[in-house]
C-alpha positions as CSV (number, residue, x, y, z in Angstrom):
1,X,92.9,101.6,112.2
2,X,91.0,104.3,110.3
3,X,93.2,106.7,111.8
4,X,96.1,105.0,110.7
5,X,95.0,105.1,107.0
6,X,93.8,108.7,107.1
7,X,97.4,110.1,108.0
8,X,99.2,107.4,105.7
9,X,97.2,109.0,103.4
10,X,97.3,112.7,104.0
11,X,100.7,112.4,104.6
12,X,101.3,110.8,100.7
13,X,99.0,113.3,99.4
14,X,101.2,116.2,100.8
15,X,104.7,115.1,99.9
16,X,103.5,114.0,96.4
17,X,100.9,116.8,95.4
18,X,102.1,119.8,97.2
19,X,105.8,119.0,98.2
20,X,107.0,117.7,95.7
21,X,107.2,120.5,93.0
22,X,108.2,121.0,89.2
23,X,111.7,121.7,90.6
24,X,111.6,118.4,92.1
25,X,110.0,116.3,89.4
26,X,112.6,117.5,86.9
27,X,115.5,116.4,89.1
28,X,114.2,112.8,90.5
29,X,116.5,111.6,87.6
30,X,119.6,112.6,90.0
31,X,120.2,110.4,92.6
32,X,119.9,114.1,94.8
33,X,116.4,114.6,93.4
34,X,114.9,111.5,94.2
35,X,116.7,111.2,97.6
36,X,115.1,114.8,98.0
37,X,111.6,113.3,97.8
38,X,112.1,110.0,99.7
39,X,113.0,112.3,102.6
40,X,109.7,114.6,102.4
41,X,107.9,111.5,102.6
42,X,109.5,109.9,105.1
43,X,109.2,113.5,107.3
44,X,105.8,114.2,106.3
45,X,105.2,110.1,107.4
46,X,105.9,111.1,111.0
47,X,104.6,114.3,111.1
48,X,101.2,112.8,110.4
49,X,102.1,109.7,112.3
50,X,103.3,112.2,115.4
51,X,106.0,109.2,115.6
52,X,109.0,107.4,114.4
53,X,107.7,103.8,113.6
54,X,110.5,102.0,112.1
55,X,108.2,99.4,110.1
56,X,105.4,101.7,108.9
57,X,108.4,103.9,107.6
58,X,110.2,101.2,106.1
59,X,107.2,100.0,104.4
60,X,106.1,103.3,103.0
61,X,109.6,104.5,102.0
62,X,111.0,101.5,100.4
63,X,108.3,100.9,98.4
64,X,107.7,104.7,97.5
65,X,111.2,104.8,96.6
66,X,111.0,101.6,94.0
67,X,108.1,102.8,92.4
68,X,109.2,106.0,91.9
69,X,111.9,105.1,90.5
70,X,110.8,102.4,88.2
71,X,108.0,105.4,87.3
72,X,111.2,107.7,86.6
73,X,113.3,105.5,84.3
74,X,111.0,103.0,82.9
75,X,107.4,104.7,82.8
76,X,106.3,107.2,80.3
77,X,104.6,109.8,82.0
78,X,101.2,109.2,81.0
79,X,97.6,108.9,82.7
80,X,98.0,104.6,83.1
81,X,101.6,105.0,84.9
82,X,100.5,107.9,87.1
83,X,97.5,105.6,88.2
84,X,99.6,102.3,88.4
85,X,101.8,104.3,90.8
86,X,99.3,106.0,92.9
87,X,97.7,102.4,93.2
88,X,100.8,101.0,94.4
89,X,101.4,103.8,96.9
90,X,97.7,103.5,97.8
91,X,98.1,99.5,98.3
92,X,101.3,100.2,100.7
93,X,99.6,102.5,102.8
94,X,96.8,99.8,103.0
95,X,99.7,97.1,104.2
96,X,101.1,99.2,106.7
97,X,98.0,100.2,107.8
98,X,96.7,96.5,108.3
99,X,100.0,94.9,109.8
100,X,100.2,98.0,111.9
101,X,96.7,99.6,113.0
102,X,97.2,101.2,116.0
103,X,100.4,103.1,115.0
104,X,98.8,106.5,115.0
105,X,97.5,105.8,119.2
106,X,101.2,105.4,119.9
107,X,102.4,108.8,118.8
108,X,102.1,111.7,120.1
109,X,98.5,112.3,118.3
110,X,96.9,109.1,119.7
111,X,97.6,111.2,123.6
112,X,95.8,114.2,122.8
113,X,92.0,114.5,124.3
114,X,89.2,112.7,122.4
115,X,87.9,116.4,121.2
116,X,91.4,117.2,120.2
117,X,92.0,114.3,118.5
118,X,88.4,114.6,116.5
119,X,89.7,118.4,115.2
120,X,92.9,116.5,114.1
121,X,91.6,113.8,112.0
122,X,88.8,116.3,110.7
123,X,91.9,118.5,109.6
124,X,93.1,115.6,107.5
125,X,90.5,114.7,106.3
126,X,89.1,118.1,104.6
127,X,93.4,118.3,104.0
128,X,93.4,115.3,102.2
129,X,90.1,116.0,100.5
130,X,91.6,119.0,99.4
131,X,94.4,118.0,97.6
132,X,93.1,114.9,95.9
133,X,89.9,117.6,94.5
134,X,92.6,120.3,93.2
135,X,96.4,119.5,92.4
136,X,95.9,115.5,93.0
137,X,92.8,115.7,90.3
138,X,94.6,118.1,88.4
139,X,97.2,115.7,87.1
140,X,94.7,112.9,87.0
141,X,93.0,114.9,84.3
142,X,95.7,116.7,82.7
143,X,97.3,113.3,81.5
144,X,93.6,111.7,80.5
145,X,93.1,114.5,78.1
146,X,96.6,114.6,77.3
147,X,95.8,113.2,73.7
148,X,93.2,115.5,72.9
149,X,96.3,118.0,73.2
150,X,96.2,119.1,69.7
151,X,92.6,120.5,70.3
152,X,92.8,122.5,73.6
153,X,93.5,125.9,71.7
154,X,96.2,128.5,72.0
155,X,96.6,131.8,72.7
156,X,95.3,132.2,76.2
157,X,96.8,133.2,79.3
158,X,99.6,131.1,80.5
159,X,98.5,128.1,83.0
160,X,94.6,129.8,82.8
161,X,93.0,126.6,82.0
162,X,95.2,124.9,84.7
163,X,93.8,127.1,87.5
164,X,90.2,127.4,86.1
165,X,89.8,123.4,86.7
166,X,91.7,124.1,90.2
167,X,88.9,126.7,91.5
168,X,86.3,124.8,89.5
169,X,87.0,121.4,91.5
170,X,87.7,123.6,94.8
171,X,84.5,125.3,94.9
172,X,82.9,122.1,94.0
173,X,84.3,120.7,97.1
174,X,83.1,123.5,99.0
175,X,79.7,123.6,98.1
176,X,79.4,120.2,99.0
177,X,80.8,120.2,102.3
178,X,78.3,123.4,103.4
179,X,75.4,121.3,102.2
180,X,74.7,123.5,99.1
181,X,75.1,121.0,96.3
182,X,72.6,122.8,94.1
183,X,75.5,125.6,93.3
184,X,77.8,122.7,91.2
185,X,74.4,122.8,88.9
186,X,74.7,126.7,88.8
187,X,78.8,126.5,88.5
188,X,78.3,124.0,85.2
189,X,75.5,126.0,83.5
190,X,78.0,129.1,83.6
191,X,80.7,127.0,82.2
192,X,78.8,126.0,79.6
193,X,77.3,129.5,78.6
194,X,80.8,130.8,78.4
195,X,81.8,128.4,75.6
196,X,78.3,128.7,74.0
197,X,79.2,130.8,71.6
198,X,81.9,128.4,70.2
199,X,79.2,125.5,69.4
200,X,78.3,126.8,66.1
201,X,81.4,127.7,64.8
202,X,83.1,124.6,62.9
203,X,86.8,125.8,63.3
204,X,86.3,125.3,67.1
205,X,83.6,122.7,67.2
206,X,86.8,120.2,68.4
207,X,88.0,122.9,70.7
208,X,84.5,122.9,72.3
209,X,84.7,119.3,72.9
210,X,87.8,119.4,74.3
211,X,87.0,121.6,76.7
212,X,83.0,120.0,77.7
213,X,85.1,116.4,78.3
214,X,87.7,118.0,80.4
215,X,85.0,119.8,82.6
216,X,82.7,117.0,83.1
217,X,85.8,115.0,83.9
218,X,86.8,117.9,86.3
219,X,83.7,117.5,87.7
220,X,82.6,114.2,88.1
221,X,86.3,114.1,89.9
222,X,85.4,116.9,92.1
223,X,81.7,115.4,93.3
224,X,83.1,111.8,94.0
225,X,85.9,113.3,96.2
226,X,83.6,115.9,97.9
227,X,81.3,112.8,98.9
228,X,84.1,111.1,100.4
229,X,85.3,114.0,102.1
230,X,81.9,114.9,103.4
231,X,81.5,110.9,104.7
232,X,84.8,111.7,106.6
233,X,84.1,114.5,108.4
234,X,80.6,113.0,109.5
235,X,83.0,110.1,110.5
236,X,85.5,111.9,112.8
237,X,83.0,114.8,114.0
């Protein structure tokens, strides 16, 4: 049954956080667009599944497809919807997964060797633990601090603070998982030095703030995810 749930859910994670691009997201308005990402699902479903199950699909397409679109057209595209819709996607993977447990031992996966199938489900699992921690997270934050907008600064490189918080959260993960938890400590502290200098100036006092709430979001993300992840892997090793 666990298995089930752990490609369900890796196989969600990568058609929604690493398929299914900016291209993409500005086109799901077009009947093309949308269709384009009901598809990726659906494929990345069976990959993960190594199977056509004609239920599990059904379950996880048709109600992908309704919440997207009821995300798409009647939604705004803030922090509550994005959650309300992973929930839902989150709560069909759960169905499927409970009305049909052992899908996952009737593909092609479930034949493998025991070892074999232990390297597989430890491949989702840091996967899956990947992609919630960096692009997954990314949006999760990005639209929480999305009204603090007015304070996050201009003038620096294009998409830097983006990709700070996606190596901030990935070697969060990775210190974790190698036991060396001590290091997110160390990785905070220089954080924290670097904007330092900002504390006593009143003209970016909100700026500062901004910034320290996004990171300690960032990272409390990071460590819950990295726990899971780590809890996996003991699971399937």
């Amino acid at each position: 049954m666990l298995e089930t749930l752990l490609a369900l859910l890796a196989a969600h994670l990568v058609a929604d956080f690493v398929l299914q691009t900016d291209w993409i997201i500005a086109r799901k308005r077009r009947w093309w667009g949308m269709a384009l990402h009901i598809v990726l699902v659906a494929l990345m479903t069976m990959a993960a599944l190594g199977g056509f199950s004609l239920p599990v699909l059904a379950i996880i397409v048709v109600s992908h497809l309704v919440m997207d679109i009821i995300k798409t057209f009647l939604l705004k595209d803030t922090v509550w919807p994005f959650i309300i819709d992973q929930a839902v996607h989150l709560a069909a993977i759960m169905a499927a997964t409970a009305l049909f447990p052992h899908t996952i031992a009737e593909g092609a996966w479930g034949q493998l060797p025991a070892a074999h199938q232990s390297i597989y489900f430890g491949a989702l699992a840091l996967l899956s633990g990947l992609i919630l921690a960096v692009p997954a997270g990314g949006h999760l934050i990005g639209k929480a601090m999305a009204g603090y907008a007015a304070y996050s600064g201009a003038g620096g490189l294009p998409k830097a603070g983006q990709y700070i918080g996606w190596l901030e959260r990935a070697l969060i993960l990775l210190l974790v998982l190698i036991g060396q938890p001590e290091g997110v400590g160390l990785l905070l502290t220089a954080k924290s030095i670097l904007r330092f200098s900002d504390v006593n100036q009143t003209h970016l006092r909100a700026h500062t703030e901004y910034v320290i709430l996004g990171t300690l979001l960032s990272f409390a993300w990071a460590l819950a995810v990295a726990v899971l992840t780590q809890a996996a892997l003991r699971h399937w090793a």
